[in-house]
N, C-alpha and C positions, 0 to 999 in steps of 0.2 A: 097178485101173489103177495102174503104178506111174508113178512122177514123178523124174527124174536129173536136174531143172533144181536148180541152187542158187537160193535167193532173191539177191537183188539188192541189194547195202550202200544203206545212205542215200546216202555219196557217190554210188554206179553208179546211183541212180535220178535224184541231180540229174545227173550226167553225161546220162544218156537224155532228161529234159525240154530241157538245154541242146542234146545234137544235134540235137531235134526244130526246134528255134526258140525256145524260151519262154526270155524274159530274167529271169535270176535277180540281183538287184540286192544282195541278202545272202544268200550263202552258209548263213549259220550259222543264219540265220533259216528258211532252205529246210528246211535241218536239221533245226532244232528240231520243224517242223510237222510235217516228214515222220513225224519219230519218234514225233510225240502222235498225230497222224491220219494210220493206212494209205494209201499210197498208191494203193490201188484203193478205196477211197473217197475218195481228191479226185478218182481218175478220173470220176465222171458229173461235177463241176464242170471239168474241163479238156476237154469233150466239145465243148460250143458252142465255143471258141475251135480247135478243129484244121479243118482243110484233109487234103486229100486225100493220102492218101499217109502220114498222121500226122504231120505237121506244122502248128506252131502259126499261126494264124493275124501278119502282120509286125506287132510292137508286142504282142503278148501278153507279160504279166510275171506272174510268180507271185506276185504282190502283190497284184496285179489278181484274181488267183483266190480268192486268201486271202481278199479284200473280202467277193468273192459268197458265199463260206463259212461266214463268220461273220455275215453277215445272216442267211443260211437259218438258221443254226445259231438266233439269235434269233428267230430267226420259230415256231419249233420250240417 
């Protein structure tokens, strides 16, 4: 199967969580996590917060995600 999608910059992917809804309060911080942790692995953590249509639930912040993340991550 071939594949002509390009991958998606760090910017373009907090662009995409910002047009879903997800309030991003630090940019660079978005950044940084993105770059350490795939962003299809924080997708199963930003799963419970979407709404229909793939929009974030009102008041979702990737900060709020990051929380749940780094628990599991301890929990681990």
């Amino acid at each position: 199967m071939l594949f002509n999608k390009t991958p998606a910059t760090i910017n373009q992917q907090i662009d995409i969580l910002l047009q879903r809804g997800c309030i991003i309060n630090d940019r660079e911080y978005a950044a940084e996590c993105l770059t350490r942790i795939n962003y299809y692995r924080l997708a199963y953590y930003f799963a419970p917060f979407l709404e229909h249509k793939g929009k974030y639930k009102d008041g979702t912040t990737f900060e709020q995600i990051m929380r749940i993340y780094d628990f599991d991550r301890m929990l681990r």
